[in-house]
N, CA, C and O atoms as a Tripos MOL2 file, in Angstrom:
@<TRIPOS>MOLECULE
protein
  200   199    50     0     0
PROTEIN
NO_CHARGES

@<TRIPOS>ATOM
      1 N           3.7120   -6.2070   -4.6520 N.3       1 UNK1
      2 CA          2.3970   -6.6140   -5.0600 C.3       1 UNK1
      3 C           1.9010   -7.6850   -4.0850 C.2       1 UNK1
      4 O           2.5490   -8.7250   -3.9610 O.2       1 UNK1
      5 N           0.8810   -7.4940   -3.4530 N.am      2 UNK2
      6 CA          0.0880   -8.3290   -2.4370 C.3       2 UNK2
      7 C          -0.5940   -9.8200   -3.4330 C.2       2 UNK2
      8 O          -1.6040   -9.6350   -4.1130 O.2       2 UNK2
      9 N          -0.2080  -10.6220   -3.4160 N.am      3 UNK3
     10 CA         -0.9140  -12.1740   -3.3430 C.3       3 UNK3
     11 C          -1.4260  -12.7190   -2.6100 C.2       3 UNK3
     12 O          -2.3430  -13.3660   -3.1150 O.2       3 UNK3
     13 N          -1.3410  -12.8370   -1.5810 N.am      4 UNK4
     14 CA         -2.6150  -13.1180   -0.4120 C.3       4 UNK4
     15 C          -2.0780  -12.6870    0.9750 C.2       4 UNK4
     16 O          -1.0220  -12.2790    1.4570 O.2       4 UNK4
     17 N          -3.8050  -13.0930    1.5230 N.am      5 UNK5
     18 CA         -3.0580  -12.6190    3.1900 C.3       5 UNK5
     19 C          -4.0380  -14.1510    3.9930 C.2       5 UNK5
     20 O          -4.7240  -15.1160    3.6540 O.2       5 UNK5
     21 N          -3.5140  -13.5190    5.1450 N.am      6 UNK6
     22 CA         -4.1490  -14.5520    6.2000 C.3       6 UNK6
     23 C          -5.5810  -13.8210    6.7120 C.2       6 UNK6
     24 O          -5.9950  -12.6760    6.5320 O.2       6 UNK6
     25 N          -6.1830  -15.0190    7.4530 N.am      7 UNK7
     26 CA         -6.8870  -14.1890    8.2130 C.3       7 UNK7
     27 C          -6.6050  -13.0590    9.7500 C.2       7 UNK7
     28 O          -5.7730  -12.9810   10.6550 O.2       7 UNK7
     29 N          -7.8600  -12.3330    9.3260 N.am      8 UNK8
     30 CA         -7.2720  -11.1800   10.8180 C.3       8 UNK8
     31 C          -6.6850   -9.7860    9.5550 C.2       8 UNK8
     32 O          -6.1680   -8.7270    9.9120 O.2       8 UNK8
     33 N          -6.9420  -10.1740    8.1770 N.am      9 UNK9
     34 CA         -6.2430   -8.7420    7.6900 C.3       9 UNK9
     35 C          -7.7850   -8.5770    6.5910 C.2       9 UNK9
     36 O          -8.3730   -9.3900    5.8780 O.2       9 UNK9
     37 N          -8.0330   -7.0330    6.9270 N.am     10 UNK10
     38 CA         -9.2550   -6.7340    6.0700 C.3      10 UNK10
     39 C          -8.6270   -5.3910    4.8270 C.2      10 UNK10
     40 O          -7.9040   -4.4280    5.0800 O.2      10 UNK10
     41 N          -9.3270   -5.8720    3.2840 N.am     11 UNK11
     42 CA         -8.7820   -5.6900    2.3810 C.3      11 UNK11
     43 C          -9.4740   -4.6920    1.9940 C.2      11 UNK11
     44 O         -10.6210   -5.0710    1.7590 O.2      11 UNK11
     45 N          -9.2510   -2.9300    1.7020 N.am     12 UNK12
     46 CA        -10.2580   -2.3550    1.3560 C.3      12 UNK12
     47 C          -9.6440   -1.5070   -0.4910 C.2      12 UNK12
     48 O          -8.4210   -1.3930   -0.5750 O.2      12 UNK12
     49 N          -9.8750   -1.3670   -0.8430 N.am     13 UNK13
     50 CA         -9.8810   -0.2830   -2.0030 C.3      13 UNK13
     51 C          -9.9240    1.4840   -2.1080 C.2      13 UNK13
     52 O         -11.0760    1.9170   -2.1370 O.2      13 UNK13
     53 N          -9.3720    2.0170   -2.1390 N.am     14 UNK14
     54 CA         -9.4590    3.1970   -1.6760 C.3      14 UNK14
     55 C          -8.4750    4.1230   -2.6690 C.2      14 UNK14
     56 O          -7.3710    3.7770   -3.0890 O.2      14 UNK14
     57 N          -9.3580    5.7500   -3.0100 N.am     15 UNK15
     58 CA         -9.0720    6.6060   -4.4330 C.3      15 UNK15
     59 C          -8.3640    7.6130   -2.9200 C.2      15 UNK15
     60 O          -8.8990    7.8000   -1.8270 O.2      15 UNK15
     61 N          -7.0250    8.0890   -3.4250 N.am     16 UNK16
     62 CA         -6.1900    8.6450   -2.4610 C.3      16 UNK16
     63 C          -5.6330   10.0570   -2.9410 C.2      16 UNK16
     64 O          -4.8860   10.8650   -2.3890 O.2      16 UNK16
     65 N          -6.2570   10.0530   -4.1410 N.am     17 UNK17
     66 CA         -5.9210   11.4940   -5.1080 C.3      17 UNK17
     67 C          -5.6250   10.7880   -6.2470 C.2      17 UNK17
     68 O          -5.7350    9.6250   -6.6340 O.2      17 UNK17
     69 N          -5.0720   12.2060   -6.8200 N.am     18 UNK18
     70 CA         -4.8080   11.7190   -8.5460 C.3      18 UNK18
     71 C          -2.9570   11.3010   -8.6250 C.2      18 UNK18
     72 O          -2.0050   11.9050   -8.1330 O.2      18 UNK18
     73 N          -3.0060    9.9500   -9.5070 N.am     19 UNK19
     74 CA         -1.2510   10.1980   -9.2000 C.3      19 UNK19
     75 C          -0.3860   11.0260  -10.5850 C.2      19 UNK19
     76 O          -0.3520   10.1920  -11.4900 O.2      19 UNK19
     77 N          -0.0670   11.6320  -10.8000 N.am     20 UNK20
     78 CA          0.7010   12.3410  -11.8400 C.3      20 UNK20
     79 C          -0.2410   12.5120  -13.4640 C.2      20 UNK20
     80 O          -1.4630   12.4200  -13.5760 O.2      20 UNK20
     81 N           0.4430   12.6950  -14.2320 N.am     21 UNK21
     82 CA          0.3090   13.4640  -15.2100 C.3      21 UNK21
     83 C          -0.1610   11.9400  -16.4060 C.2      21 UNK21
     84 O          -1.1840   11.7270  -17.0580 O.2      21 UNK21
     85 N           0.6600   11.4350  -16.3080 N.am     22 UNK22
     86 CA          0.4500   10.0830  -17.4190 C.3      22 UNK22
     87 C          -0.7670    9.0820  -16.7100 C.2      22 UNK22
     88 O          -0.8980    7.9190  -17.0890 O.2      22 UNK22
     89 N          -1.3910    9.5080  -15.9420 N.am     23 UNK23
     90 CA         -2.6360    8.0930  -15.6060 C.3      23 UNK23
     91 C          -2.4490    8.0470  -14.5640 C.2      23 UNK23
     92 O          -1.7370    8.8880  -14.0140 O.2      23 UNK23
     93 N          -3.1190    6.8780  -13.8030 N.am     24 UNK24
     94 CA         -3.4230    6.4230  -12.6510 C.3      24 UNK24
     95 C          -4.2020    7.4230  -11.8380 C.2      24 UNK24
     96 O          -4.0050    8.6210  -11.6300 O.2      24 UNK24
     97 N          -5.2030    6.5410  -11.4110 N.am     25 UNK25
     98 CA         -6.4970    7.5640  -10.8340 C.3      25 UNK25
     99 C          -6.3600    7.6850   -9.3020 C.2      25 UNK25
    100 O          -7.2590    8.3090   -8.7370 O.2      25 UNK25
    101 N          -5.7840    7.3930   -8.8680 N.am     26 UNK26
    102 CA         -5.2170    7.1370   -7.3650 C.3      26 UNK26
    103 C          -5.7240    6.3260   -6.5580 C.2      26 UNK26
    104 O          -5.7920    6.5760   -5.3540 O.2      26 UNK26
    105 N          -6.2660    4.9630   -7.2160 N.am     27 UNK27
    106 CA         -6.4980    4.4130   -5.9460 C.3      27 UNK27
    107 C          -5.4040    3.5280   -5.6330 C.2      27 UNK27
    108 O          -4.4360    3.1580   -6.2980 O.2      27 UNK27
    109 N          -5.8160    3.2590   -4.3780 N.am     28 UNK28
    110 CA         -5.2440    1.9840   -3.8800 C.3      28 UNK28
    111 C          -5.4490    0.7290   -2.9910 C.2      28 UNK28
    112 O          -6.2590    0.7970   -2.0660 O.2      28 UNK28
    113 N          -4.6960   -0.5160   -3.2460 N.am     29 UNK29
    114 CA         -5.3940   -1.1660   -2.0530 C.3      29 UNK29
    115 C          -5.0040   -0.7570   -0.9290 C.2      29 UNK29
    116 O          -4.2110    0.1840   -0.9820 O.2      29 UNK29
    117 N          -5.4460   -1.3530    0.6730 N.am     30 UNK30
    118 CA         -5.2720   -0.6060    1.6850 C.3      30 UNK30
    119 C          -5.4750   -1.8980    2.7220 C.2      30 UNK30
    120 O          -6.5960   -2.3660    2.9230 O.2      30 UNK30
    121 N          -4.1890   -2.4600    3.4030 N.am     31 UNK31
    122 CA         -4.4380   -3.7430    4.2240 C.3      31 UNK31
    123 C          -4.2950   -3.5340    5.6780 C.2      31 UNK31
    124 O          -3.2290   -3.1680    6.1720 O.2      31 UNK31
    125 N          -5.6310   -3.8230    6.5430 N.am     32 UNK32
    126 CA         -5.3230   -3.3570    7.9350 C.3      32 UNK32
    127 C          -5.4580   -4.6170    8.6410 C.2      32 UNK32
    128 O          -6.0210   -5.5650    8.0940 O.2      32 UNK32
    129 N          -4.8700   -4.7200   10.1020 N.am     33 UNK33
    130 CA         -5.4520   -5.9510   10.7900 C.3      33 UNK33
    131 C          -4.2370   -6.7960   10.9340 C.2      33 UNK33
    132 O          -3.3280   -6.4990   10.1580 O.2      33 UNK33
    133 N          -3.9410   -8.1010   12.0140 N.am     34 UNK34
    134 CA         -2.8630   -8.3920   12.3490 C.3      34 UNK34
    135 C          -2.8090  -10.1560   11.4540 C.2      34 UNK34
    136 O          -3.5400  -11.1200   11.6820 O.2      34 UNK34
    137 N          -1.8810  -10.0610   10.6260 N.am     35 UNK35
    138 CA         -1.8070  -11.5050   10.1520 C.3      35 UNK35
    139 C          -0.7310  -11.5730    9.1970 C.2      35 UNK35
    140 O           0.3540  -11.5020    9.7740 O.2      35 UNK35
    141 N          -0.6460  -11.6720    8.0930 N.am     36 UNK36
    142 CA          0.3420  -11.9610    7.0360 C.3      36 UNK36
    143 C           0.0590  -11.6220    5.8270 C.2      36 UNK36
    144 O          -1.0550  -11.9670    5.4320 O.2      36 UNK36
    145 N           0.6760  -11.0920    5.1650 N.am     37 UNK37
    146 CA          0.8500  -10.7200    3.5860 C.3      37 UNK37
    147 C           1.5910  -11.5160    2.9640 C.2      37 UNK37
    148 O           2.7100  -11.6300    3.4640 O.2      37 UNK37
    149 N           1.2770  -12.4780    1.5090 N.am     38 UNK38
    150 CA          2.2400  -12.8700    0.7180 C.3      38 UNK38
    151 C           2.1980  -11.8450   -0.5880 C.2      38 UNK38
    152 O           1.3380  -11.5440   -1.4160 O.2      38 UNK38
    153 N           3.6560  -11.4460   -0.3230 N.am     39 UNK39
    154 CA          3.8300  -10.4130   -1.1690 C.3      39 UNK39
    155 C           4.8870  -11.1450   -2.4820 C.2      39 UNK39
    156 O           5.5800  -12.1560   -2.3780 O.2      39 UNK39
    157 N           4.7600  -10.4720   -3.3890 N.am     40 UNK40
    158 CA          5.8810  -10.5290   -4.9810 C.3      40 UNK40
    159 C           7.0900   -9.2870   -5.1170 C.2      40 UNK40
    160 O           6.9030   -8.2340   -4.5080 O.2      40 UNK40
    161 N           7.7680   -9.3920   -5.5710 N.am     41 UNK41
    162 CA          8.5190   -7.9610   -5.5370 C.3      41 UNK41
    163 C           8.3130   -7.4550   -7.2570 C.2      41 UNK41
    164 O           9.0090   -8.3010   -7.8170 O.2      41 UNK41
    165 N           7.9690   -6.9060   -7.9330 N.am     42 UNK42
    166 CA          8.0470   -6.6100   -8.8940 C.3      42 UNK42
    167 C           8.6430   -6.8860  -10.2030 C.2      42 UNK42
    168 O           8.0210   -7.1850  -11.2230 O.2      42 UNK42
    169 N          10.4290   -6.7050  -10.0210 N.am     43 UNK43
    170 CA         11.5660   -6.5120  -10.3150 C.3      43 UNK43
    171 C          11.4270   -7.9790  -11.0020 C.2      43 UNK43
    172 O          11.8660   -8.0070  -12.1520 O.2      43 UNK43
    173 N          10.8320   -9.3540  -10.4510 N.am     44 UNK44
    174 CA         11.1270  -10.6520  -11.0970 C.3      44 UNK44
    175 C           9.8780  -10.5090  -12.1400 C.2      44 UNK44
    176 O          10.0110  -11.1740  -13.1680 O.2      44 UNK44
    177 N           8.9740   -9.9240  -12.0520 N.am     45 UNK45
    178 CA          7.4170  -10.0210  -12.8450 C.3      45 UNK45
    179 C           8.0650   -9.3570  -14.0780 C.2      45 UNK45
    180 O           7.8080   -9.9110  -15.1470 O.2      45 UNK45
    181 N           9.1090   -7.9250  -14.1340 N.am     46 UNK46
    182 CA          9.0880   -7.3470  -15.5350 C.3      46 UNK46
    183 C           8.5760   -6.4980  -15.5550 C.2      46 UNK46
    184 O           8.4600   -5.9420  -16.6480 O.2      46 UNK46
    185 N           7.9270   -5.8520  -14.2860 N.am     47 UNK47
    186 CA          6.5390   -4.6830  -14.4630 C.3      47 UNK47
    187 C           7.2590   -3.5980  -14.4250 C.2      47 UNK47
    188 O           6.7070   -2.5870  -14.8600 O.2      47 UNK47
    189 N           8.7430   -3.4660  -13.8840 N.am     48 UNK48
    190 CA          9.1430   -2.2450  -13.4160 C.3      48 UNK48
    191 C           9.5750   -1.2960  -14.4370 C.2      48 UNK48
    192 O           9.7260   -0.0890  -14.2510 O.2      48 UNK48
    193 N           9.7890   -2.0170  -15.6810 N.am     49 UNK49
    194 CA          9.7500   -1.3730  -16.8410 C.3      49 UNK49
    195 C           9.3390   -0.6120  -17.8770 C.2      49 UNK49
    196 O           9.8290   -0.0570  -18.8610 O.2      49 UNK49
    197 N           7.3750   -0.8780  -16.8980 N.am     50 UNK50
    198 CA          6.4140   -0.4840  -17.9220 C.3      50 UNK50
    199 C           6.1200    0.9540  -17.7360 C.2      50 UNK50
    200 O           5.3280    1.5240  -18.4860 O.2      50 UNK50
@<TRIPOS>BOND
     1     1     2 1
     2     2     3 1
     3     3     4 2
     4     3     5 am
     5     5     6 1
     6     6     7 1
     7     7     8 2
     8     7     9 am
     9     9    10 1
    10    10    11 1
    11    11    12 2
    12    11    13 am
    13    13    14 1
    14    14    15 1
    15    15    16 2
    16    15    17 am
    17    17    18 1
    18    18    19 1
    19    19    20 2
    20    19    21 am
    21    21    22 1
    22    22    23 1
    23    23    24 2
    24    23    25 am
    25    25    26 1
    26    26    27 1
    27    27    28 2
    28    27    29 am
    29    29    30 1
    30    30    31 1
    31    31    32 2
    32    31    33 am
    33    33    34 1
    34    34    35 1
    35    35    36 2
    36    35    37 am
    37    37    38 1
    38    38    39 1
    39    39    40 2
    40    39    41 am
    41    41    42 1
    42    42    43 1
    43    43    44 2
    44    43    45 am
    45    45    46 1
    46    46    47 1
    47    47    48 2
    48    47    49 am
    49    49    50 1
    50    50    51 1
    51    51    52 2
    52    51    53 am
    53    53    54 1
    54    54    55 1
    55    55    56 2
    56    55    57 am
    57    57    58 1
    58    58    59 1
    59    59    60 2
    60    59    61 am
    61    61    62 1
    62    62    63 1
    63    63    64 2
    64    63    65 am
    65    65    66 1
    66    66    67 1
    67    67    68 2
    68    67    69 am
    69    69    70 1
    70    70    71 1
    71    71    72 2
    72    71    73 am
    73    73    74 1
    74    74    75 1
    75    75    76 2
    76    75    77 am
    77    77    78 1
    78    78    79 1
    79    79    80 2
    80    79    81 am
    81    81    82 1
    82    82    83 1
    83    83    84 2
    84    83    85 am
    85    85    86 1
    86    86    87 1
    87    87    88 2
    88    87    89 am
    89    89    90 1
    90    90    91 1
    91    91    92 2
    92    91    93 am
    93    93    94 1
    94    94    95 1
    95    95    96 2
    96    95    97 am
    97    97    98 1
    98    98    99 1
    99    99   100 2
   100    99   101 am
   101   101   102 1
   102   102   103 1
   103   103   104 2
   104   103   105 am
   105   105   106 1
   106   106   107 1
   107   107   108 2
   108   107   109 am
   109   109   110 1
   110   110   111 1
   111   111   112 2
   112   111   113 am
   113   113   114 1
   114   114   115 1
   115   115   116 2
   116   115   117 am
   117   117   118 1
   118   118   119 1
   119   119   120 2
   120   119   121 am
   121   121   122 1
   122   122   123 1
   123   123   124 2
   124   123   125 am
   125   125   126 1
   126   126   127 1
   127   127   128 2
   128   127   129 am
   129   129   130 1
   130   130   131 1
   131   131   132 2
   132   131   133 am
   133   133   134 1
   134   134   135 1
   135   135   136 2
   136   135   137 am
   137   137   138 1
   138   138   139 1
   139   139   140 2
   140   139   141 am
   141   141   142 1
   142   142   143 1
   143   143   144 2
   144   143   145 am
   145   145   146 1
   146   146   147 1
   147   147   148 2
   148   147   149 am
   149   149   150 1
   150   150   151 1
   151   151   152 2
   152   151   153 am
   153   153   154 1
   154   154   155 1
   155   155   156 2
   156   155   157 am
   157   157   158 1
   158   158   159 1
   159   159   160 2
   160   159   161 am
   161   161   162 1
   162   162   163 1
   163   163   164 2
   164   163   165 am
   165   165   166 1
   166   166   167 1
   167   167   168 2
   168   167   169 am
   169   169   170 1
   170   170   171 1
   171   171   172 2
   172   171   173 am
   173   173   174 1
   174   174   175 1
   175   175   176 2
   176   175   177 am
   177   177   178 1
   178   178   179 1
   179   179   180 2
   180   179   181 am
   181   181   182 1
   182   182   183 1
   183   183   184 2
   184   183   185 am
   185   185   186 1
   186   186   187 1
   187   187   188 2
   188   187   189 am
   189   189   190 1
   190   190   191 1
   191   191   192 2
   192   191   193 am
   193   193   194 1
   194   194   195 1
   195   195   196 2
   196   195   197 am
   197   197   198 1
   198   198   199 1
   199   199   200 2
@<TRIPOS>SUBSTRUCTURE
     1 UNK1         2 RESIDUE 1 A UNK
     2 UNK2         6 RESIDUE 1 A UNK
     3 UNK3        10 RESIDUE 1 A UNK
     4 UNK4        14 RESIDUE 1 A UNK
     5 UNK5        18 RESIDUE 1 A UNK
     6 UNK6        22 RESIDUE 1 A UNK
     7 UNK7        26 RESIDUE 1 A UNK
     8 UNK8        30 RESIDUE 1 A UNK
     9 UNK9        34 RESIDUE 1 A UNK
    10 UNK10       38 RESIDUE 1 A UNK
    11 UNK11       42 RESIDUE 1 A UNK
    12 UNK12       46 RESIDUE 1 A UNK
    13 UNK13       50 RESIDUE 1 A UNK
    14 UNK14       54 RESIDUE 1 A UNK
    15 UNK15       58 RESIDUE 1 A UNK
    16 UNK16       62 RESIDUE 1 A UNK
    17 UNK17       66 RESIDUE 1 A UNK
    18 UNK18       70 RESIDUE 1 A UNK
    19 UNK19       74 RESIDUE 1 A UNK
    20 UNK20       78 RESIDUE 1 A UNK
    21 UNK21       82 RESIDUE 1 A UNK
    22 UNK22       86 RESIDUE 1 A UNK
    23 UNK23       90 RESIDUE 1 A UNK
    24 UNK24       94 RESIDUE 1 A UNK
    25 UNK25       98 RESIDUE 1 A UNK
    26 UNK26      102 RESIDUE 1 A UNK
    27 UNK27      106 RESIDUE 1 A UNK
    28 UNK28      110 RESIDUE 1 A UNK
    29 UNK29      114 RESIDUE 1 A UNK
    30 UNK30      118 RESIDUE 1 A UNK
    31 UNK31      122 RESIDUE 1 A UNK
    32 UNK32      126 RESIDUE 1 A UNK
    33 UNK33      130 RESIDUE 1 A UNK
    34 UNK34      134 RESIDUE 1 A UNK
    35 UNK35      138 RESIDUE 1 A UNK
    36 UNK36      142 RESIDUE 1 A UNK
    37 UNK37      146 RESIDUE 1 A UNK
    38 UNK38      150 RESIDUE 1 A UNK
    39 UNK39      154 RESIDUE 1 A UNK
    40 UNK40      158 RESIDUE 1 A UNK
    41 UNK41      162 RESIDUE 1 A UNK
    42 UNK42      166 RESIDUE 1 A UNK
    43 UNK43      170 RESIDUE 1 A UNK
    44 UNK44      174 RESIDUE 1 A UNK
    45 UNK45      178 RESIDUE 1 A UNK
    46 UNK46      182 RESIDUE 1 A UNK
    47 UNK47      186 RESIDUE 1 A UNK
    48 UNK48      190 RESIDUE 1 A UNK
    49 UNK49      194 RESIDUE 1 A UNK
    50 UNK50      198 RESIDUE 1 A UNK
């Protein structure tokens, strides 16, 4: 999961298809450009469960 970036990275939103059968409409975010991502890993948030 993306938490921030630096500058030099442009942030767009973007529907990439449908993902499976239970939900999700397919989008996603989409980070281009040269700088830094502060990322989370999931696994400590609890999400990976849901």
């Amino acid at each position: 999961m993306v938490k921030g970036y630096t500058n030099g990275i442009e942030e767009d939103y973007r529907k990439l298809g449908h993902f499976g059968k239970s939900g999700g409409e397919g989008f996603v975010w989409m980070y281009t450009g040269e700088g830094k991502l502060l990322i989370s890993e999931n696994d400590g948030m609890g999400l990976d469960s849901m």
